[in-house]
ZATOR-400586 format. One line per field, with one value per residue (C-alpha): residue number from 1; residue in three letters; y, x, z. Coordinates in nm, 4 decimals, decimal comma, always signed. Layout:
resi <- NUM ... .
resn <- ALA ... .
Y <- Y ... .
X <- X ... .
Z <- Z ... .
// end
This chain:
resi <- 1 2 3 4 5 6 7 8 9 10 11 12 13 14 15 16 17 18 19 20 21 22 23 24 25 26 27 28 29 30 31 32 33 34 35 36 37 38 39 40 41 42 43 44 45 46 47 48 49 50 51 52 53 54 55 56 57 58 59 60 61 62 63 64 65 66 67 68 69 70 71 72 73 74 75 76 77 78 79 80 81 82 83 84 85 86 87 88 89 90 91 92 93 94 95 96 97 98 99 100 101 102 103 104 105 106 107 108 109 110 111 112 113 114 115 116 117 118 119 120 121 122 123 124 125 126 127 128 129 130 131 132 133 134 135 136 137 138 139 140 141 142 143 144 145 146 147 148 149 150 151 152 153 154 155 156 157 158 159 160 161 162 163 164 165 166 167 168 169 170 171 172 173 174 175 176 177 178 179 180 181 182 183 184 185 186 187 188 189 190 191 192 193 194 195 196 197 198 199 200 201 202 203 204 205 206 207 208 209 210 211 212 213 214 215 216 217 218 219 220 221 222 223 224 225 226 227 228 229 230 231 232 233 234 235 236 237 238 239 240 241 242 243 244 245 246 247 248 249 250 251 252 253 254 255 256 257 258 259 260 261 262 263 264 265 266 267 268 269 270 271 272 273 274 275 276 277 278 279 280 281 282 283 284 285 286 287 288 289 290 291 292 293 294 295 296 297 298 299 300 301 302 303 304 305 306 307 308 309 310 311 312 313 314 315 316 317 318 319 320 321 322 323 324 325 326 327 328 329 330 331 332 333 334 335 336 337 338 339 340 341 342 343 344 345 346 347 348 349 350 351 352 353 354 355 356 357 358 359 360 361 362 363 364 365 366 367 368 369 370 371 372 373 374 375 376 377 378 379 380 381 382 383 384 385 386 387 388 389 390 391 392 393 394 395 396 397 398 399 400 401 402 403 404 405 406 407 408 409 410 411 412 413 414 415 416 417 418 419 420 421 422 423 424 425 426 427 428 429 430 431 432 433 434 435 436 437 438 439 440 441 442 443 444 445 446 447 448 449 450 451 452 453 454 455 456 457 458 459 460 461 462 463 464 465 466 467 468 469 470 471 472 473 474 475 476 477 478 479 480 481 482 483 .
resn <- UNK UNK UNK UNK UNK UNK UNK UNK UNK UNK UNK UNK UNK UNK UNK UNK UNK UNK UNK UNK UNK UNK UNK UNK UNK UNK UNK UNK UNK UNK UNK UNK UNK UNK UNK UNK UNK UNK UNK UNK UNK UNK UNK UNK UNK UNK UNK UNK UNK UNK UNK UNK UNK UNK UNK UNK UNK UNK UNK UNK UNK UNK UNK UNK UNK UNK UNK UNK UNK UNK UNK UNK UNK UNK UNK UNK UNK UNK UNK UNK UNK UNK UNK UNK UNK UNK UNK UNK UNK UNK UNK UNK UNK UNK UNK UNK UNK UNK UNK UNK UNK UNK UNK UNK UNK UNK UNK UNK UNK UNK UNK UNK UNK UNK UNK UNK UNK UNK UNK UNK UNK UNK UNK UNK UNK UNK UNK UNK UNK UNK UNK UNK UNK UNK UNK UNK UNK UNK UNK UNK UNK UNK UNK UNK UNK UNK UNK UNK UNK UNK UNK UNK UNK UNK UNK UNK UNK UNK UNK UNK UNK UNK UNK UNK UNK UNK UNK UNK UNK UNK UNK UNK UNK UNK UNK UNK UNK UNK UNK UNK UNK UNK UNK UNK UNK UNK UNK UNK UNK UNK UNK UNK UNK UNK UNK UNK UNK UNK UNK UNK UNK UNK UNK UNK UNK UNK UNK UNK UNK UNK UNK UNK UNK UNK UNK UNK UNK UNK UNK UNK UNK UNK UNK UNK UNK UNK UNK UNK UNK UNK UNK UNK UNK UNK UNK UNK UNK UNK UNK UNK UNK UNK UNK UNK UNK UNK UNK UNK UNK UNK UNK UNK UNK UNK UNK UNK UNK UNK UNK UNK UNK UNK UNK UNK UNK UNK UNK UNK UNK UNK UNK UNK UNK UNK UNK UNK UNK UNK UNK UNK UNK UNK UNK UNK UNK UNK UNK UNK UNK UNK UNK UNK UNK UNK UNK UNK UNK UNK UNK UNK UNK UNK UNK UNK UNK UNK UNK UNK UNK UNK UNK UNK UNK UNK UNK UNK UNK UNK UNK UNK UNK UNK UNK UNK UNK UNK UNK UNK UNK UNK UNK UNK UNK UNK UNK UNK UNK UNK UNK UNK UNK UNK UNK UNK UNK UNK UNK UNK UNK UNK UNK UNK UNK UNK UNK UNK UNK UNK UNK UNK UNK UNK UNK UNK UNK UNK UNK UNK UNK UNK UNK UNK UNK UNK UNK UNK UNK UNK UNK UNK UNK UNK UNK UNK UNK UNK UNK UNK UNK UNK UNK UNK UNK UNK UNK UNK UNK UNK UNK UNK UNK UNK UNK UNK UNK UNK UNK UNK UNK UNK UNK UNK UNK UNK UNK UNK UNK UNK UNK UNK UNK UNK UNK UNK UNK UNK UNK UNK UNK UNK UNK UNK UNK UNK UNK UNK UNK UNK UNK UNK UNK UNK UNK UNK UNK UNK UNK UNK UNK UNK UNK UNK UNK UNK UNK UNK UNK UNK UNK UNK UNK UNK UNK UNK UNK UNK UNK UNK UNK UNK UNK UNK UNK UNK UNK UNK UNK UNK UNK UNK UNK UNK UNK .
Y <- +1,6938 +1,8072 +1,9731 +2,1717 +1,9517 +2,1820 +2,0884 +2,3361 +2,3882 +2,5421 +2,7872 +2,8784 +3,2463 +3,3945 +3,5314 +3,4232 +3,1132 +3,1591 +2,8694 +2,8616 +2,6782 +2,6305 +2,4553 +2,1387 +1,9921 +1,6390 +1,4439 +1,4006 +1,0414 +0,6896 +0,4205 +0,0686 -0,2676 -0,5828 -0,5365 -0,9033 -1,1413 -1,4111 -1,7614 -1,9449 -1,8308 -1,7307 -1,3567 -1,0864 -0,7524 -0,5020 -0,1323 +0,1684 +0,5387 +0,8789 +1,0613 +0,7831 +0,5349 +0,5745 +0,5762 +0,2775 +0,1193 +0,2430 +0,1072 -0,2501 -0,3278 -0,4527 -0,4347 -0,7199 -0,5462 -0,3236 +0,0270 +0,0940 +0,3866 +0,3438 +0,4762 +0,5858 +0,3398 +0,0876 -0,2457 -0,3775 -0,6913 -0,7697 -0,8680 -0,7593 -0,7504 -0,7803 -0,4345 -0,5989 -0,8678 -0,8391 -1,1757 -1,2180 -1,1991 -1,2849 -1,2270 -0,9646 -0,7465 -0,3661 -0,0808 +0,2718 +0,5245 +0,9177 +1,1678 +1,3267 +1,0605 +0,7549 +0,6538 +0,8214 +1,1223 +1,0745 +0,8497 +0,4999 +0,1695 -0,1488 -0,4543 -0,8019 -1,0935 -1,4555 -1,5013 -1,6840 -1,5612 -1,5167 -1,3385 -1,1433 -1,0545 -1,0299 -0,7944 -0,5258 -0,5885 -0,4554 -0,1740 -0,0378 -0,1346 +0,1595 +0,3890 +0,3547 +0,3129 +0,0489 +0,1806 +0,2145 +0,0205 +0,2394 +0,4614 +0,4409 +0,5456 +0,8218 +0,9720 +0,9873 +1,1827 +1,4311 +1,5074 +1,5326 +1,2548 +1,1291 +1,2410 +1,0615 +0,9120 +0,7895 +0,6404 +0,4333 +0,2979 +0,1070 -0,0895 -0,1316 -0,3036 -0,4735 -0,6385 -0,7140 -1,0416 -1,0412 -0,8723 -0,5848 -0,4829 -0,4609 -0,2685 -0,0174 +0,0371 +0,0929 +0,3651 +0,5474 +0,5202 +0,6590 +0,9982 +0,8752 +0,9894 +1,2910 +1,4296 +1,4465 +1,5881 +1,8420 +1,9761 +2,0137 +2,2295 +2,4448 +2,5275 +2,5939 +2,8107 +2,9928 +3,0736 +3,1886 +3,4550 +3,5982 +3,6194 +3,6987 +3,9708 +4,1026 +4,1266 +4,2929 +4,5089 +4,6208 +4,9382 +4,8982 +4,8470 +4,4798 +4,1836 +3,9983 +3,6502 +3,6889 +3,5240 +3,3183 +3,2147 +3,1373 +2,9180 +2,7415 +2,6368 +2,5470 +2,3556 +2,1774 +2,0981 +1,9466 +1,6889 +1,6241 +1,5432 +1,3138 +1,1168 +1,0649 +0,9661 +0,7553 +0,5561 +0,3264 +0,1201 -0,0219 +0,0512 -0,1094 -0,4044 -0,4191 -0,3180 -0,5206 -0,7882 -0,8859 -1,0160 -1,2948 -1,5122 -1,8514 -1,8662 -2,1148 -2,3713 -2,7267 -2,9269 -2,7492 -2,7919 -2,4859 -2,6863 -2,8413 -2,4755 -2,3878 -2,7149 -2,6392 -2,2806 -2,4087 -2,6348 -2,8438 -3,0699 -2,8340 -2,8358 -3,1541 -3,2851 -3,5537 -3,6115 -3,5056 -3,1532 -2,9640 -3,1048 -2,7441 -2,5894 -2,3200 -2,0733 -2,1346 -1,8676 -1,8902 -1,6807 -1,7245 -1,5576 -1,4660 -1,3196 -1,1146 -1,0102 -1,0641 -1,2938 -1,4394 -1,6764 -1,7751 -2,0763 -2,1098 -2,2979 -2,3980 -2,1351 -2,3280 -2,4434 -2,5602 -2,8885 -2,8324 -2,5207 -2,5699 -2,5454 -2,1966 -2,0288 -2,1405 -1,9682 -1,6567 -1,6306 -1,6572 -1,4060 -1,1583 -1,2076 -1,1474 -0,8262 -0,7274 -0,9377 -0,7657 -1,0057 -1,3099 -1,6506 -1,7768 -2,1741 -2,2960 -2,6781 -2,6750 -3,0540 -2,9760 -2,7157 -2,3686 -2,3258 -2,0540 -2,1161 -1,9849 -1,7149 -1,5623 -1,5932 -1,3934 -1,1536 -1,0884 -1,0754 -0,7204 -0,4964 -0,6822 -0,7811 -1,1136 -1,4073 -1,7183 -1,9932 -2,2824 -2,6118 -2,9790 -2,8513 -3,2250 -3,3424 -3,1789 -3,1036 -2,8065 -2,7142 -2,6971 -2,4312 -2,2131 -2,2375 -2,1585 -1,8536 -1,7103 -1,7259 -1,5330 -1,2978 -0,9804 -1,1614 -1,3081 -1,6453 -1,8899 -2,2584 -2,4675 -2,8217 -2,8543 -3,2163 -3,2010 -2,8321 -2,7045 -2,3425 -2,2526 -2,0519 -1,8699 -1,7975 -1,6126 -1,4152 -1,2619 -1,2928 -1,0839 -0,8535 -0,7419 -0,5996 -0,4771 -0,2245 -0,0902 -0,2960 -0,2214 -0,2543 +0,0450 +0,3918 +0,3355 +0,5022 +0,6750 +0,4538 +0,5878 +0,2692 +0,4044 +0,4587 +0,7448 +0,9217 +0,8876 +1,0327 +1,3180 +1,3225 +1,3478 +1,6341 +1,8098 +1,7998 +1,8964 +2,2191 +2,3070 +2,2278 +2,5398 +2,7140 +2,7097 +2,7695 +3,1022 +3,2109 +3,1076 +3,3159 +3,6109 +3,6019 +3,8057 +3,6567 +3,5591 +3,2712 +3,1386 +3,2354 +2,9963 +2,7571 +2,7263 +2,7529 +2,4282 +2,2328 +2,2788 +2,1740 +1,8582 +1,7804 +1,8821 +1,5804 +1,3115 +1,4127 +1,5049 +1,8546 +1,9223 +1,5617 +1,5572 +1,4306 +1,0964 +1,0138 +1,0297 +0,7764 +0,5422 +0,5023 +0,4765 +0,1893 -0,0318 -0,0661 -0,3756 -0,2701 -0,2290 -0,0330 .
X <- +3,1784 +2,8416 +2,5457 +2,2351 +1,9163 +1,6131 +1,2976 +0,9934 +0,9375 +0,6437 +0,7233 +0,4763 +0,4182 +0,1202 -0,1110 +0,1464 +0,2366 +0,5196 +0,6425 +1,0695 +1,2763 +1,5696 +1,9198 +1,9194 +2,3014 +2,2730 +2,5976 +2,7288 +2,7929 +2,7597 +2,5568 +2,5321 +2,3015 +2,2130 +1,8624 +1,7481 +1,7028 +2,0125 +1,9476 +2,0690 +1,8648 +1,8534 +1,9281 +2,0971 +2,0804 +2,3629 +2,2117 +2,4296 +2,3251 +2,5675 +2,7465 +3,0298 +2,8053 +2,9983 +3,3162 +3,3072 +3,1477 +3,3781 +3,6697 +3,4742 +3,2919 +3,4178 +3,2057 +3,1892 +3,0503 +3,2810 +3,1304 +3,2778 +3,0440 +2,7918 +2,4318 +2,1987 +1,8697 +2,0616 +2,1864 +2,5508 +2,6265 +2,9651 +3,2271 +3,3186 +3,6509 +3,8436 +4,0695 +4,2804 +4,4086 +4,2330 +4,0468 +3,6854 +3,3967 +3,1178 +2,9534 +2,7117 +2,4464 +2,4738 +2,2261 +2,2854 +1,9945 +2,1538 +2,0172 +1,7631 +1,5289 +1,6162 +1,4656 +1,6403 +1,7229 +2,0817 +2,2738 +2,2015 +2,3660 +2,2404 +2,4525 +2,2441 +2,4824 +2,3957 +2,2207 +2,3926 +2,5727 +2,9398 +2,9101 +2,6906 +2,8846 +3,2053 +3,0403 +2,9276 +3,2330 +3,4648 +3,2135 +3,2742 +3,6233 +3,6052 +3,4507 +3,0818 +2,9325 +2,7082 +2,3243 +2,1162 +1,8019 +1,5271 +1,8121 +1,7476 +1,3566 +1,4432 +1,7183 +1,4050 +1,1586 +1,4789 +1,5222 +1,1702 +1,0737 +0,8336 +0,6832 +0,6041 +0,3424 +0,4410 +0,8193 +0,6248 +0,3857 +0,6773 +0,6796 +0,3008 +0,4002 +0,6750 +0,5018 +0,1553 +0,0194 -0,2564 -0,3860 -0,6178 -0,3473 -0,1186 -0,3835 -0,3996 -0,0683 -0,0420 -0,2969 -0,0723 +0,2739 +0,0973 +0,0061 -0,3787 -0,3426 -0,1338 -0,3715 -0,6017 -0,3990 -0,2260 -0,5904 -0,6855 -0,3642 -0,4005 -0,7995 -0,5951 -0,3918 -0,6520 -0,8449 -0,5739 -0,4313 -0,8062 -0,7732 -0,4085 -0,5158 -0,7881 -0,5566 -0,3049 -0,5332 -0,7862 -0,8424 -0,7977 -1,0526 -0,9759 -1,2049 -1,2490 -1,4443 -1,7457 -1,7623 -2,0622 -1,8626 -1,5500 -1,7493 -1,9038 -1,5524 -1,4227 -1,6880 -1,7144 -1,3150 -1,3955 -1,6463 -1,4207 -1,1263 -1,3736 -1,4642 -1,0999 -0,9935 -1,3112 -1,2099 -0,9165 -1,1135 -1,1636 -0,8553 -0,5628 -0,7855 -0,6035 -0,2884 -0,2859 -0,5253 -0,8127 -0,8359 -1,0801 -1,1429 -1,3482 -1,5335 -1,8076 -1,8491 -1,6423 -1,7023 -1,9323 -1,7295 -1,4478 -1,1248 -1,3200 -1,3978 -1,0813 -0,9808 -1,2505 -1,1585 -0,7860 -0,8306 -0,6283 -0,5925 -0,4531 -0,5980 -0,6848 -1,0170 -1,1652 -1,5023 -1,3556 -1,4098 -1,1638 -0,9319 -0,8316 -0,6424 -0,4424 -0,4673 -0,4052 -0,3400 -0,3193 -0,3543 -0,6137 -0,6640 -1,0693 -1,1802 -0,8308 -0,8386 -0,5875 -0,7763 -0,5377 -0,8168 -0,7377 -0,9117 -0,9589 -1,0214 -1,4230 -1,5518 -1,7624 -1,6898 -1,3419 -1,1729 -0,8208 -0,5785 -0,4935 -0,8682 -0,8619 -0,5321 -0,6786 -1,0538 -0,8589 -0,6660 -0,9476 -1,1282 -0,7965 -0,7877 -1,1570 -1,1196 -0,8893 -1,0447 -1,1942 -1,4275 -1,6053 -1,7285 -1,9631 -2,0057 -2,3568 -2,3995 -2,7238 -2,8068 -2,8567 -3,0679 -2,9381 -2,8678 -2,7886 -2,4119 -2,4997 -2,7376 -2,4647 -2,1803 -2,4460 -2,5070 -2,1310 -2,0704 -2,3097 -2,0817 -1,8801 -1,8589 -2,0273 -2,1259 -2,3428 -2,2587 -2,4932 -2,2513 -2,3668 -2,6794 -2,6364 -2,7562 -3,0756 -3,3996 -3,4004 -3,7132 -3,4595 -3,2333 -3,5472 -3,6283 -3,2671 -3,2770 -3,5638 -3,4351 -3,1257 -3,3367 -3,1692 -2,7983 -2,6538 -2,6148 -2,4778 -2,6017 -2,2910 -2,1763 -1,8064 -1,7843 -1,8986 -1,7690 -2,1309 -2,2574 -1,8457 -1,9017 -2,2175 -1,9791 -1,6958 -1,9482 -2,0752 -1,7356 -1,6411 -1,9421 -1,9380 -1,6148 -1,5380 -1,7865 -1,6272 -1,4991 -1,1792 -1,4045 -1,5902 -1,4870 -1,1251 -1,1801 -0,8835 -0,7997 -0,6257 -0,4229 -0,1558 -0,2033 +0,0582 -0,1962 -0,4976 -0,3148 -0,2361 -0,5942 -0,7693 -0,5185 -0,6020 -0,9421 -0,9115 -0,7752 -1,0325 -1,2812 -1,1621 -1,1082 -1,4930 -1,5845 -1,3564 -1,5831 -1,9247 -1,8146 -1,6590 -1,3454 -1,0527 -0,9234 -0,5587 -0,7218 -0,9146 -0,5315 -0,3633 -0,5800 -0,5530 -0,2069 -0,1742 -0,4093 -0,1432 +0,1009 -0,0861 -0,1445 +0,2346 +0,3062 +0,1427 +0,2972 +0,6896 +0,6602 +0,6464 +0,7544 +0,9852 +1,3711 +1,3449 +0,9665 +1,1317 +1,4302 +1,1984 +0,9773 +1,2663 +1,4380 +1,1359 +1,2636 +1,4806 +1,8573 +1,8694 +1,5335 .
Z <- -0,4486 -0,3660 -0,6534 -0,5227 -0,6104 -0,6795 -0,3849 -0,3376 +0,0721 +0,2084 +0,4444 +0,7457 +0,8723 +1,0297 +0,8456 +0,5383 +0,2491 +0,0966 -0,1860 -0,1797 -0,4162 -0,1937 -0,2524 -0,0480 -0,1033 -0,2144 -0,2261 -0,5749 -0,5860 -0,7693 -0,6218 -0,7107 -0,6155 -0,7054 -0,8562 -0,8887 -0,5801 -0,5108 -0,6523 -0,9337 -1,2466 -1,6119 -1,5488 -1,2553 -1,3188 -1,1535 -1,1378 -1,1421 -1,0878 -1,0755 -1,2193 -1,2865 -1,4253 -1,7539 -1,6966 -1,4794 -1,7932 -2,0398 -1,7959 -1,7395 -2,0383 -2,3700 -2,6722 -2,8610 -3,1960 -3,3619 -3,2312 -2,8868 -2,8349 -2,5605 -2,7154 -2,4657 -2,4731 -2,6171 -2,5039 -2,5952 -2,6286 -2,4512 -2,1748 -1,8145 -1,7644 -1,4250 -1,4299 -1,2032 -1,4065 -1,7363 -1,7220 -1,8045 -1,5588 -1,7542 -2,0736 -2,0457 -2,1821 -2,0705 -2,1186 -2,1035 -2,0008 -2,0334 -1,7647 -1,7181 -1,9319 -1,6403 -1,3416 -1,1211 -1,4136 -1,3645 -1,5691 -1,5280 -1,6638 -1,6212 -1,6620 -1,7695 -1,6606 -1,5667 -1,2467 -0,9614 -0,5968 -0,7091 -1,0699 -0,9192 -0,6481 -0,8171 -1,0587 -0,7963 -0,6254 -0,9606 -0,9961 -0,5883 -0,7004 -0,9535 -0,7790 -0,6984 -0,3304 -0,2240 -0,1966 +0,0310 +0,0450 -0,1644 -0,2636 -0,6637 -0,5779 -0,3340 -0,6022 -0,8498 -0,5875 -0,4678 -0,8914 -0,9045 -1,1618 -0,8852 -0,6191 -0,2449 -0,3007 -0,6064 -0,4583 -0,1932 -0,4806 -0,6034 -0,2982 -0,3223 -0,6905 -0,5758 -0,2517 -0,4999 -0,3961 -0,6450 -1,0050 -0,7572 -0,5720 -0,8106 -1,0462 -0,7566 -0,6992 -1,0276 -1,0430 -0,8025 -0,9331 -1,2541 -1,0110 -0,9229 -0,6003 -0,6354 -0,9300 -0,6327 -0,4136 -0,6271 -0,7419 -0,3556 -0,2867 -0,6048 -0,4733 -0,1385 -0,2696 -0,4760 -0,1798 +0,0389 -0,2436 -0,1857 +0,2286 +0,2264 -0,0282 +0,2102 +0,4857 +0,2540 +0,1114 +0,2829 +0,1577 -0,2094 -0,4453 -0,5153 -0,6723 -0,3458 -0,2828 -0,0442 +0,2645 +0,1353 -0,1683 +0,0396 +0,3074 +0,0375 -0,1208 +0,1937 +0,2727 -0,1318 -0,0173 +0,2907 +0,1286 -0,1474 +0,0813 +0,3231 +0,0390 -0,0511 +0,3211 +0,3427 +0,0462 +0,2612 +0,4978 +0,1446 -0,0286 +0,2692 +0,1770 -0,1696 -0,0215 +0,3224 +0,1976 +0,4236 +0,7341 +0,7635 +1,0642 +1,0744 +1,4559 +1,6368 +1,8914 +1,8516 +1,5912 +1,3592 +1,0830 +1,0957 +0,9941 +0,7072 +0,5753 +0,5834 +0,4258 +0,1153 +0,1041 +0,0523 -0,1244 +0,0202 +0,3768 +0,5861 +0,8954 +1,1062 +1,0692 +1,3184 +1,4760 +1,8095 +1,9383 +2,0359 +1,7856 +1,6548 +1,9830 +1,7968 +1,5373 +1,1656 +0,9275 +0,5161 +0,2506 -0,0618 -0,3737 -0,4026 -0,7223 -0,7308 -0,4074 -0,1209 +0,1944 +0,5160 +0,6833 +1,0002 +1,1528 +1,5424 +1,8249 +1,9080 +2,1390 +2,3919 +2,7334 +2,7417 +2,9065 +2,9642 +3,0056 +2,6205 +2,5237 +2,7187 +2,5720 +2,2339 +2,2858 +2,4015 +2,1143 +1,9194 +2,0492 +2,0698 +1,6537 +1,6514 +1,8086 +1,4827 +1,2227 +0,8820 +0,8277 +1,0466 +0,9316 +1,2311 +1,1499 +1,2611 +1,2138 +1,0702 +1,1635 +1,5454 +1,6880 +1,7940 +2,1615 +2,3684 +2,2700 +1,9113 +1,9740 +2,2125 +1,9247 +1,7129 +1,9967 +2,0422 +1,6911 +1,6758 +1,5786 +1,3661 +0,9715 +0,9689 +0,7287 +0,9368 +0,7724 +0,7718 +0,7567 +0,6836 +0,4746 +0,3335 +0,6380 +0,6890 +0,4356 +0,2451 +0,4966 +0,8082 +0,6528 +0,5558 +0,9211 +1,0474 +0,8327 +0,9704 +1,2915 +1,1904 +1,0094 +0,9837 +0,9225 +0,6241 +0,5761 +0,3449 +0,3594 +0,2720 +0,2559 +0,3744 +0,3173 -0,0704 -0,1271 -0,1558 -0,1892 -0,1803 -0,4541 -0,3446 -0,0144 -0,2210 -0,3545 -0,0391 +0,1305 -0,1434 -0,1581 +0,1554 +0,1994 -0,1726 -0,2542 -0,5437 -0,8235 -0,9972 -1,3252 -1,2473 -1,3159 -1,1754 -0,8181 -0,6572 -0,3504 -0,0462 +0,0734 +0,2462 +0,6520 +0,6495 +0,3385 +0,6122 +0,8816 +0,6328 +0,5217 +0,8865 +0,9647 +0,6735 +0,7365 +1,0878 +0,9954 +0,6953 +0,9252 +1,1821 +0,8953 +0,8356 +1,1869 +1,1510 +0,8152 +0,9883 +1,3276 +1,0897 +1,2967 +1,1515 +0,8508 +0,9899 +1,1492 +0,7973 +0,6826 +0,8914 +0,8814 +0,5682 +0,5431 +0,8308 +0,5605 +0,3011 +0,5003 +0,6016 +0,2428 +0,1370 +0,3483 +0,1481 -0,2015 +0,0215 -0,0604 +0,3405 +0,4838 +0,7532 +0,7393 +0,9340 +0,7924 +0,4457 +0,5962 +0,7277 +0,4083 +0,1997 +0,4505 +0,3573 +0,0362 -0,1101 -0,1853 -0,5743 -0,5607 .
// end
């Protein structure tokens, strides 16, 4: 059986917009998961979804109250039973949520049983039994953007929330599943559409006496749309930081103290410390928590001359994680005099994101790191002990500092996290930008028309108003089964 589920499509004609609300033929069925992760623990949730959801509990369930009605936004306390042989599965909590007020805005039950591989499993295997299909991973979340309870944007939030590492990532993904991000978006198209009822109405209309925008006042739109957008695209070289976490790589020549950062930073003995150089010869990646914020450091190999063929695969993969690295940490050990070794690191380190860090400070007067910092003027540097964890806080700060500019404490900026949302972005801006050329060069208004039209399109794409088929499949695949 198949029902029509409402979508709005933008359709592209020269010179033309048109908004449809076509018929796309969705197939009527009931879908089932396993909504909590395999293990043994306290709770397992079974998720249900369709049209069937039910019946299958009416057939499966028995109420162990006296009412054998199942009220919507309730929970029932009861029994699965096995319809095969009328034993008992499990006892079990179940939930009912009536369409349209669910996630998905069809009619959803959720079943509460004990946690553990085979109640679980013999659970979703009775409700296939009676009738429900197995989902499809992200299938619950892209039933609720085709029904139109959320929108693209939104639906890949959820992963955001579910993948959250730390309290600022989660925040932000938060901010988006709540429609952040598509608030912003939606008030771009509706300006876009504004403007393009006043060109398509001048190439309509030419003749008739017709309150038109000038020109002037349509560059200057155009243009106050272009800035707007730019700022919104520029926001996520910061924003993948609280989605992806940050990238931040700890660099110098042997034996100035690397491993023992990381070692401080970790708090914990994790990489091998000896007076030897050389005695780090691969890479080492963990992840820390920084003042809420997502950091994978990655300690590597001294970059010097090297001794051995190890010493030389390990200083060029060091330099090949460089090349992609957020953030660097160049270690100077501040009890021996700079050579040409350390000015170079400095000198290759130009265009990057960089933090000197002046190690064993315990060794040398106060005097000697005033002197070390005027030679680096013009960097920032951080005098630290590794040893006796000194100055570790003053580092988070400016680790911190100088790639969050914005504070989630602040007036709650709208982040752009998402690559796909960037892509979208640049596009978009791409074709607003032609569109102004067309105004400034008073070329014929089809052109400002379609260019127009191709920046609704691009921005359609972020939201799924305008996202292609297999894009759609492959966001949706990232998702867990039972979400």
């Amino acid at each position: 059986m198949y029902i029509p589920a409402v979508k709005t499509i933008v359709f592209l004609d020269l010179g033309k917009i048109s908004l449809f609300r076509v018929d796309t033929m969705l197939e009527e069925d009931t879908i089932a998961a396993i909504a909590t992760p395999f293990g043994i623990g306290g709770i397992g949730i079974i998720k249900i979804s369709g049209p069937e959801s039910v019946r299958i509990a009416h057939k499966i369930f028995r109420s162990k109250t006296q009412s054998p009605v199942l009220k919507s936004r309730h929970i029932h306390y009861g029994e699965l039973i096995d319809t095969d042989d009328g034993s008992v599965i499990d006892e079990v909590l179940l939930s009912l949520m009536r369409k349209p007020t669910s996630y998905t805005k069809e009619d959803v039950v959720e079943i509460n049983c004990h946690s553990g591989f085979a109640v679980l499993q013999n659970i979703l295997e009775l409700v296939l039994r009676e009738g429900a299909r197995l989902a499809e991973p992200g299938e619950f979340t892209k039933r609720a953007f085709i029904n139109g309870r959320i929108d693209l944007s939104q639906a890949e939030a959820v992963v955001d929330i579910v993948n959250s590492q730390t309290d600022a990532s989660l925040k932000v993904a938060t901010q988006q599943l709540k429609g952040a991000l598509s608030k912003e978006i939606l008030t771009a198209r509706e300006d876009l559409v504004t403007l393009l009822t006043f060109v398509e109405a001048s190439i309509d209309f030419p003749d008739e006496d017709l309150e038109m925008i000038s020109p002037h006042e349509l560059l200057a739109k155009v243009e106050g749309l272009i800035d707007s957008l730019r700022a919104l695209m520029d926001s996520y070289e910061e924003g993948k930081f609280y989605r992806e976490g940050i990238s931040a790589i700890i660099v110098g020549k042997p034996n100035v103290g690397k491993s023992s950062l990381l070692n401080v930073l970790l708090r914990e003995k994790r990489a091998i410390v000896t007076p030897i150089p050389g005695t780090t010869r691969d890479l080492i990646e963990e992840a820390i928590n920084i003042k809420g914020f997502p950091f994978k450091i990655i300690d590597t190999a001294g970059i010097g001359d090297a001794r051995d063929v190890i010493e030389v695969e390990g200083i060029n993969r060091a330099r090949e994680r460089l090349a992609s690295a957020d953030l660097v940490m160049l270690v100077i050990d501040s009890s021996q005099d700079m050579d040409e070794g350390d000015f170079d690191l400095v000198a290759e380190l130009a265009d990057k994101t960089v933090i000197i860090v002046l190690n064993k400070t315990d060794l040398v007067p106060e005097a000697t790191i005033d002197t070390l910092e005027t030679e680096l003027h013009g960097h920032t540097t951080v005098p630290i002990s590794a040893l006796y964890s000194r100055g570790m806080e003053r580092l988070k700060e400016v680790i911190f500092s100088k790639i969050i500019h914005n504070g989630l404490d602040s007036p709650a900026p709208v982040f752009v996290t998402n690559t796909r949302h960037k892509i979208a972005l640049e596009k978009t801006l791409r074709n607003l930008e032609q569109a102004r050329e067309t105004i400034i060069q008073e070329m014929s208004p089809e052109f400002t028309a379609l260019d127009i039209q191709l920046s609704l399109k691009c921005l359609g794409e972020i939201v799924g108003d305008t996202t292609p088929e297999h894009i759609l499949d492959r966001i949706f695949s990232q998702f867990c089964i039972g979400k």
